[in-house]
C-alpha positions as CSV (number, residue, x, y, z in Angstrom):
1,X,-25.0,102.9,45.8
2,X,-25.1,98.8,46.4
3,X,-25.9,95.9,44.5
4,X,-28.2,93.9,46.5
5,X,-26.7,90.5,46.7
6,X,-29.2,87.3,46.7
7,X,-27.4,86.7,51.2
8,X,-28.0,90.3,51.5
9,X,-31.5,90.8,50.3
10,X,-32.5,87.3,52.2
11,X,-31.0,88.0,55.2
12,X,-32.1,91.5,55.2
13,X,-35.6,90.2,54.7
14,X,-35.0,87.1,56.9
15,X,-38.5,87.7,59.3
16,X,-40.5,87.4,56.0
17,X,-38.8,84.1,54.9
18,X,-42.4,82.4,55.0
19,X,-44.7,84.7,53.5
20,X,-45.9,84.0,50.0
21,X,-44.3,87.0,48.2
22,X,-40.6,86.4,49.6
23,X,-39.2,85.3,46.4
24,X,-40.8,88.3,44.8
25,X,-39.7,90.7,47.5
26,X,-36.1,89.5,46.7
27,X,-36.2,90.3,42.9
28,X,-37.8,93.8,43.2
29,X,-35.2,94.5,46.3
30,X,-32.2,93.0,44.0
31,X,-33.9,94.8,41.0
32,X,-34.9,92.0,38.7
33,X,-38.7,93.5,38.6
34,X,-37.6,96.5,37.3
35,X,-33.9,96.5,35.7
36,X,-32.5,99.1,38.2
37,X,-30.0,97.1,40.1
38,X,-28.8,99.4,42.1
39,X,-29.9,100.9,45.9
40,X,-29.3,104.0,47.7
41,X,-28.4,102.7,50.9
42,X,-27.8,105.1,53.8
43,X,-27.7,106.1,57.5
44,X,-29.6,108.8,58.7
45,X,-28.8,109.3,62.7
46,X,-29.9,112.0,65.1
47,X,-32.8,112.0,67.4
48,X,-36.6,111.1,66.2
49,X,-34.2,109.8,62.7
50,X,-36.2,106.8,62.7
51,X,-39.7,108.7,63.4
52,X,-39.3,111.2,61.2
53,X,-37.8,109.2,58.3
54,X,-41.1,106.6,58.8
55,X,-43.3,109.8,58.6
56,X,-41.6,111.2,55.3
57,X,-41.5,107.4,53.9
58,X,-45.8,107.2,55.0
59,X,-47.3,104.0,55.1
60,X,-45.8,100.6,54.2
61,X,-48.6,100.2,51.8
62,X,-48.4,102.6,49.2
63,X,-52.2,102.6,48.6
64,X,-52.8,103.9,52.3
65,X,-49.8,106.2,52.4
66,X,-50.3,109.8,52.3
67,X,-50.2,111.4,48.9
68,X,-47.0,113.6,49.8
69,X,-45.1,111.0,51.3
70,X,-42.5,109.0,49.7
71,X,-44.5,106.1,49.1
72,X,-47.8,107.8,48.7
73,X,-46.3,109.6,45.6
74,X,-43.9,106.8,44.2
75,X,-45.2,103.2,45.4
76,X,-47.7,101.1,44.0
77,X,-48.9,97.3,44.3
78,X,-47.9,94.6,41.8
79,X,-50.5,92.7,40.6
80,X,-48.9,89.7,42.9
81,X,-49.3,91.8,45.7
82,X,-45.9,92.8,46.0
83,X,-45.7,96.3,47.6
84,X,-43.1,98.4,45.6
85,X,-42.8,100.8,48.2
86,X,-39.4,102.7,46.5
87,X,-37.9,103.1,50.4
88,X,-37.7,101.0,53.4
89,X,-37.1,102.5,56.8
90,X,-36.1,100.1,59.7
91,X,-39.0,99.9,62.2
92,X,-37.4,100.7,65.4
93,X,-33.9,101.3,67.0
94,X,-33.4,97.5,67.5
95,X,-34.0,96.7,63.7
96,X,-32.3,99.5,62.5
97,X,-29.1,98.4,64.3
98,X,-29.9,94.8,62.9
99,X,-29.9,96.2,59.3
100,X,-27.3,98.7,60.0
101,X,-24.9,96.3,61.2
102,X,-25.7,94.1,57.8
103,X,-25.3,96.5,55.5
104,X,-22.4,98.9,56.2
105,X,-19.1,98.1,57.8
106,X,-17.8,100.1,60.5
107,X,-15.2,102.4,59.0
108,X,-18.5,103.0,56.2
109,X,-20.0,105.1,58.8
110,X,-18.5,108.5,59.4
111,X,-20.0,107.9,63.7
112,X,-19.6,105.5,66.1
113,X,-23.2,103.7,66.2
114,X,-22.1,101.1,68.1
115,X,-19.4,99.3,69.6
116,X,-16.7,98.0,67.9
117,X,-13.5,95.6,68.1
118,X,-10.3,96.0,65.6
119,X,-9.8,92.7,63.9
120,X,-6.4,91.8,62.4
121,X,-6.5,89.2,59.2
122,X,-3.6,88.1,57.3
123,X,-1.9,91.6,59.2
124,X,-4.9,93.7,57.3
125,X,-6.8,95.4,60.4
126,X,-10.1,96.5,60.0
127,X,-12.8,97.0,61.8
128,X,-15.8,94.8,62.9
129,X,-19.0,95.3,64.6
130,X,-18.2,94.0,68.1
């Protein structure tokens, strides 16, 4: 579970910076809209994870989603035209490595994803994404 910080939900949302529902986008990611302020972030790995998550979320729009999917059940529309779509699921392996990299640290996931360096600060190692 993670509270969505104001960087984290911007930058995780960077690509729609200009669009006019950003600001709104932010406060229903962040849970202002709705008083949940909280988010179930995880990594599902594996081949077809991305394709088969996307087809168990359905359509970004909740109104055009299938009725048994995720979103098709649980999404709506604001009246603003915000989509509260109740999941997100990265869009390809290039974005989900993106949004991976920004939300988790390395020792948060139990695989190695992606490369990695060890980093030593004030003689606390850790690691980094390399």
């Amino acid at each position: 579970m993670v509270r969505v910080s104001q960087q984290l939900a911007e930058e995780h949302y960077c690509h729609l910076r200009d669009k006019p529902f950003f600001n709104d986008l932010i406060k229903y990611i962040r849970g202002e809209l709705h008083d949940r302020r909280k988010v179930m972030a995880l990594v599902y790995w594996g081949e077809g994870a991305i394709e088969k998550c996307r087809g168990l979320a359905g359509a970004t729009n909740p109104e055009q989603a299938e009725a048994t999917s995720i979103r098709g059940s649980y999404g709506r529309i604001t009246t603003s035209g915000v989509y509260e779509n109740v999941i997100h699921v990265s869009s390809d392996a290039q974005e989900a490595q993106r949004e991976i990299k920004l939300w988790f640290s390395p020792e948060e996931i139990i695989v190695d994803l992606y490369p990695q360096k060890c980093l030593v600060e004030r003689e606390y190692k850790r690691k980094a994404w390399a």
